[in-house]
N, C-alpha and C positions, 0 to 999 in steps of 0.2 A: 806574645807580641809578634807583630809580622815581621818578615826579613828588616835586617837595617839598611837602611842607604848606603853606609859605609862600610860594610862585613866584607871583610876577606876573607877567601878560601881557606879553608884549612885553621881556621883560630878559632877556637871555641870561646862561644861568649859565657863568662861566668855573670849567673842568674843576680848574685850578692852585690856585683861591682855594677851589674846594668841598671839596675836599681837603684844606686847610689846615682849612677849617670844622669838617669831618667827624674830624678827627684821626684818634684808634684810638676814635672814638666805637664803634663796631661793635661791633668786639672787647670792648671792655670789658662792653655790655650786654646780652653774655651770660650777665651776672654776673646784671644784674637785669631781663631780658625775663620771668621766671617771677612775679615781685613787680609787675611793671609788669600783667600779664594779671590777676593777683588783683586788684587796684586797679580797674583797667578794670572787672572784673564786679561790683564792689560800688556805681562809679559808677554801672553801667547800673541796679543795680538803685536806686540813689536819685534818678533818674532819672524812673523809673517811678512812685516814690512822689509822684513834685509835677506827674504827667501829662505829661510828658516824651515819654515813650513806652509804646508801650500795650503792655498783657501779652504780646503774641504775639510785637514787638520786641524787649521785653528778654529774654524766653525763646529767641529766634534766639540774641540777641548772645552771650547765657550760653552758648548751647549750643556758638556757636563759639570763643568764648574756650576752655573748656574742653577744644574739638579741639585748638587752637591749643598749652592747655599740652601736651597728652600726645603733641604730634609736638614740641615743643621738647623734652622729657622722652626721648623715643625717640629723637631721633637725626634723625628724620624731616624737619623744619622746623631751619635753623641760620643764623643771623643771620649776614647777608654783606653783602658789597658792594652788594645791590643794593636797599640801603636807607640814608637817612641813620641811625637810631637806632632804638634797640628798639620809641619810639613809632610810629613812621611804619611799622614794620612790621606793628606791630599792628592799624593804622589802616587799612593797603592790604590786609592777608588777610580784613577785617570788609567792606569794601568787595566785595571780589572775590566774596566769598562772599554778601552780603547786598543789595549793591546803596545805594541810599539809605540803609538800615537803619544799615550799617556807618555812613557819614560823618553819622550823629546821635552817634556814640559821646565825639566832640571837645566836644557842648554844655557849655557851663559849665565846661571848665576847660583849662588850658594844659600845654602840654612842662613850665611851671616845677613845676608843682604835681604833673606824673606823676613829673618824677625825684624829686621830694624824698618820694611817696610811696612808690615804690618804694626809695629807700635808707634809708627808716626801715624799711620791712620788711624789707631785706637788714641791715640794721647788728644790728636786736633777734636775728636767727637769728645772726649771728654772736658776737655780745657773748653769747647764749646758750651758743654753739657755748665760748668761751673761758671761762664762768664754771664749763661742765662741766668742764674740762680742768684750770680750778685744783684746783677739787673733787677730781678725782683725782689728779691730782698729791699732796696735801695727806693723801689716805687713806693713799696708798703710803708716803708719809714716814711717817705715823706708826704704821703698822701695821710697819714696820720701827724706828722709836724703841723698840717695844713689845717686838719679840721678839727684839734684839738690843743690847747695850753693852759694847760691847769699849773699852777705854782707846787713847783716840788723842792726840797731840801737838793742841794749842789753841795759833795763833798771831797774833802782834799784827805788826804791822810786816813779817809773813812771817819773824819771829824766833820760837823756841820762847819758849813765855811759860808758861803753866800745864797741868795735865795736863787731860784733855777726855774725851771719850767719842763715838763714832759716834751713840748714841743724843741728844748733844745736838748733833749737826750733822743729825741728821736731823727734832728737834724744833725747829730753826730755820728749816729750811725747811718745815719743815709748817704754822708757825705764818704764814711771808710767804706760803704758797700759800693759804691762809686768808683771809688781809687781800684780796689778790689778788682773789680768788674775791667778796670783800664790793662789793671796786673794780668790779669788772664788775658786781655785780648795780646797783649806785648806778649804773652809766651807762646800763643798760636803760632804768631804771626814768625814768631825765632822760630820752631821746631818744623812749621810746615817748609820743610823743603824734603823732596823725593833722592832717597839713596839706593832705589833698584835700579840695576847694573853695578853695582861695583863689587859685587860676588866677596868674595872673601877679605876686601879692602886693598886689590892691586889691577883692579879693574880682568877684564879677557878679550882675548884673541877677537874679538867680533866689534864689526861696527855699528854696536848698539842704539838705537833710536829711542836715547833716554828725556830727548827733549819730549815726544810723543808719549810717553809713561808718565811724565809730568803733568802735560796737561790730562791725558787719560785720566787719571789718580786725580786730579782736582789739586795738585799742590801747586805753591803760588812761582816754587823754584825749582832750579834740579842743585843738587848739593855735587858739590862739582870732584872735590877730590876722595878718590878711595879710602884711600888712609886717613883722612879726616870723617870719611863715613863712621870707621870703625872709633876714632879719638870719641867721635859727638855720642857715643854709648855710652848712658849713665848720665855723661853732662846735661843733655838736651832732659834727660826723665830726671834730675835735679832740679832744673829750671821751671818745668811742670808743675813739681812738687812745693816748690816753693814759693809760687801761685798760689797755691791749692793754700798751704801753711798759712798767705798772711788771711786768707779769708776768714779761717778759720782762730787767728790767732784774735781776730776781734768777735768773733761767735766767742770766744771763752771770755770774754770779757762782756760781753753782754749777758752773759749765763751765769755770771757769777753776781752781776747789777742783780738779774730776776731772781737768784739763790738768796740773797740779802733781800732785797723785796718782798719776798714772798712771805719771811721770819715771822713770825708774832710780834717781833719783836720792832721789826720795819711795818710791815700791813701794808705796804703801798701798791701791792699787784694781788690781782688774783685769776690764776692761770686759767684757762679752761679743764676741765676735768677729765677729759679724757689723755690732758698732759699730766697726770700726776697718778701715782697709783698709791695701793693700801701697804701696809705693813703686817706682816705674816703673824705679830703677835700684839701689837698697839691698834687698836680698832679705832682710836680717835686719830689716827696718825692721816695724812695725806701729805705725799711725799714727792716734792719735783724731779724725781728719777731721770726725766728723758731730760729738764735741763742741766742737769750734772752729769748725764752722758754726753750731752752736748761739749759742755765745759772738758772734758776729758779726751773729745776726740783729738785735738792738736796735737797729743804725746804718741798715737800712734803715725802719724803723719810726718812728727818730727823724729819718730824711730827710724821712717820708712829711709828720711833721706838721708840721716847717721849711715846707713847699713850700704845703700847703696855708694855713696860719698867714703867707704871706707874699701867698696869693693875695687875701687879706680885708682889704686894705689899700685900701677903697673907700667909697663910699658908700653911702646906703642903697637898698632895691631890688633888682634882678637886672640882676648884669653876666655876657659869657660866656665873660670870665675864671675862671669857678666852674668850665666843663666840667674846667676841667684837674683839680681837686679830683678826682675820679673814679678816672681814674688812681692818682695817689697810695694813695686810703683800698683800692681792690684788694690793690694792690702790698703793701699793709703786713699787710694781716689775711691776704694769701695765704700769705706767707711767714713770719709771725710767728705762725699758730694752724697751721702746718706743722711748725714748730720745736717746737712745747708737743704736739703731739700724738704725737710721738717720745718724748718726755720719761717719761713714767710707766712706762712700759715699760723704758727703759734704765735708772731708778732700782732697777725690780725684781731685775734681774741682774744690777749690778755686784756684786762680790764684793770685801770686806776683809782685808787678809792681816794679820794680825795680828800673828805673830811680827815683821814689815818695820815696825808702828807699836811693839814694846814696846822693836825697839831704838833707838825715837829718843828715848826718854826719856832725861835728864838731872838731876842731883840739882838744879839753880840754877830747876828745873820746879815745887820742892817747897817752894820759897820766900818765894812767898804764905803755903801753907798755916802755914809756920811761924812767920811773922809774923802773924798773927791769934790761931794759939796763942798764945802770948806777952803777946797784946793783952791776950786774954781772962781770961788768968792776973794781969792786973792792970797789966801795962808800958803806957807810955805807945806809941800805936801805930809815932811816929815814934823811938824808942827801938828798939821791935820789928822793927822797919822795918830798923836798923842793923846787928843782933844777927841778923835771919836772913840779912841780905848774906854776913855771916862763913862762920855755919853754916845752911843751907839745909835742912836734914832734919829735919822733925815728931818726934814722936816717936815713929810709926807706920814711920818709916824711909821710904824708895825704896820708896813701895807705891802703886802705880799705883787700885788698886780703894779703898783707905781713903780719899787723898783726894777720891775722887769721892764716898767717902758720905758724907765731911763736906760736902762741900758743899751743903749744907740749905736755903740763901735762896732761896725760891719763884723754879721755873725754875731753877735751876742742878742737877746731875747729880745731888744725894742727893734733888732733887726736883721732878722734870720739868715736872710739871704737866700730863701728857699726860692725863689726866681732861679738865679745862679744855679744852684743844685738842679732845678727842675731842667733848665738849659742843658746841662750837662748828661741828663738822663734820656732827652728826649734824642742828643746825639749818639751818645751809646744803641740807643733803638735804631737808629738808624741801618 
């Protein structure tokens, strides 16, 4: 490992406890060495603006940061062992390469203030990355609501309850991938604010040009107080996460629709095949594996924000209790905008059998409809109520397609409302 930033003379570092320090610090800020090097060039250059450093300085430091990204980019440069953290690595190729020039790059601000500005630029491209994903997710649904309604069993309790349509199971999810898609843009819009300059959460001696870092870095604020820089760690990557969570929390529920669908014992879907795979000792088997990984991604997402939500049980300040936060908010956007970006695609291909849903209809399905007739015709509805227990059948009969166009109440299948939704999707695109 190269010198530390912080080593004093004369203490020897024991190998066992720096390790322990160091965690999978490395590893992880792989994630945000590219975010951490944009940061750095927007310091140097406000830097520059309060005389800091003189134009020929900040133009080295730019010039090498900018090497720096495109051999981190290439392959060329890859954070390893023999650095504690993405800072210090940035810190020693500025040095090596610059000399004194590099070790001005540290003035006015600290480790605390580089990761929290580098995981606000990783969090916004990511909550980005997931707001796209509901977006399309949400198209797919509904451009499928649109060009397909085929009568399908609707159930309450996992009991047949009334009759339904594919087009309102696919205008349910288009409408949560909607909401979803709103959820992410509302937690961009909370996290994007810039907290380089306030170094270790009590601001420094300098009159830093953090409105110019702001707009440099693309954020829409500058986050005003130190010590609320340091409180928003954890909170702000809770907020993300649970973004992330509800998107995901109706992917399990739609994976668990296509897990029952898919049954012999349902028939009502059938996947495309390169979603399902074989069984290691059942040859007849084919198995929805990716959508019961799907179904299962939530619980690492809702581990992520257990862990980190238990780390914040502190005072005010920065403790280095928070590195472990890191870990976690990775682990969960890796695997949870892994899972959503499978998703649009396999919603595209599955395929509805149709004949497998018309024989699951039953007259006791018809039951509603004919207690509302009844109502309408002037009975009293708990009268109506009694009278179609007996006799279940409209007077439309066993017709899978009548009762769905009587169903008229805004949003139910004689009236989708997929205008509405489409409205709402074309402003998200916006």
């Amino acid at each position: 490992m190269s010198d530390l930033l912080w080593q004093k003379p004369g203490v020897e570092v024991d190998a066992r406890i720096q390790a322990f320090l160091a965690g999978d610090d490395v590893l992880l800020d792989r994630e945000f060495i590219g975010h951490d090097i944009q940061a750095s060039r927007a310091h140097a250059r406000g830097l520059a603006r309060i005389g800091l450093l003189t134009a020929d300085e900040c133009e080295g430091l730019c010039r090498e940061l900018d090497g720096l990204a495109a051999d981190v980019a290439s392959g060329a440069f890859v954070l390893d062992a023999r650095y504690e953290d993405c800072h210090s690595a940035i810190e020693s190729r500025l040095v090596e390469r610059l000399g004194d020039t590099g070790r001005k790059i540290h003035t006015g601000r600290s480790r605390n203030d580089q990761i929290l500005v580098a995981t606000r630029l990783w969090l916004k491209q990511r909550l980005g990355e997931l707001r796209a994903l509901c977006v399309e997710t949400a198209r797919t649904c509904l451009d499928r609501a649109d060009s397909e309604r085929l009568p399908m069993p609707g159930y309450t309790h996992l009991q047949r309850a009334v009759v339904s349509s594919t087009a309102m199971w696919w205008a349910g999810f288009a409408e949560a991938y909607l909401d979803n898609a709103t959820r992410a843009t509302q937690a961009l819009d909370w996290v994007d604010a810039n907290p380089l300059g306030t170094a270790a959460g009590y601001g420094v001696n300098l009159p830093l040009d953090r409105d110019f870092t702001t707009a440099e870095l693309g954020f829409a604020r500058t986050q005003v107080s130190p010590l609320y820089a340091q409180l928003s760690r954890g909170k702000f990557e809770i907020g993300a996460i649970d973004a992330l969570g509800a998107a995901l929390l109706d992917l399990r529920r739609l994976a668990w629709d296509l897990s029952l669908f898919t049954t012999a014992e349902f028939g009502f879907v059938t996947l495309p095949a390169q979603y399902t795979t074989g069984s290691s000792i059942m040859p007849n088997k084919r198995n929805p594996d990716l959508v019961e990984l799907m179904r299962g991604t939530y619980a690492s997402v809702s581990a992520a924000r257990v862990e980190i939500e238990q780390l914040l049980s502190l005072p005010s300040g920065y403790h280095r209790d928070l590195q472990f936060s890191k870990g976690s908010l990775v682990h969960a956007f890796g695997r949870g905008l892994g899972a959503l970006a499978l998703l649009p695609a396999l919603l595209r291909g599955l395929q509805w059998r149709p004949a497998q849903m018309a024989a699951a209809f039953d007259p006791g399905m018809y039951s509603t409809d004919r207690a509302i007739e009844l109502a309408v015709s002037g009975l009293p509805f708990r009268e109506a109520y009694r009278q179609a227990a007996a006799d279940p059948l409209p007077r439309a009969g066993a017709d899978p397609q009548a009762s769905l166009d009587a169903r008229v109440s805004p949003g139910g299948a004689g009236d989708l409302g997929l205008a509405t939704l489409r409205a709402r999707l074309d402003a998200l695109d916006t």
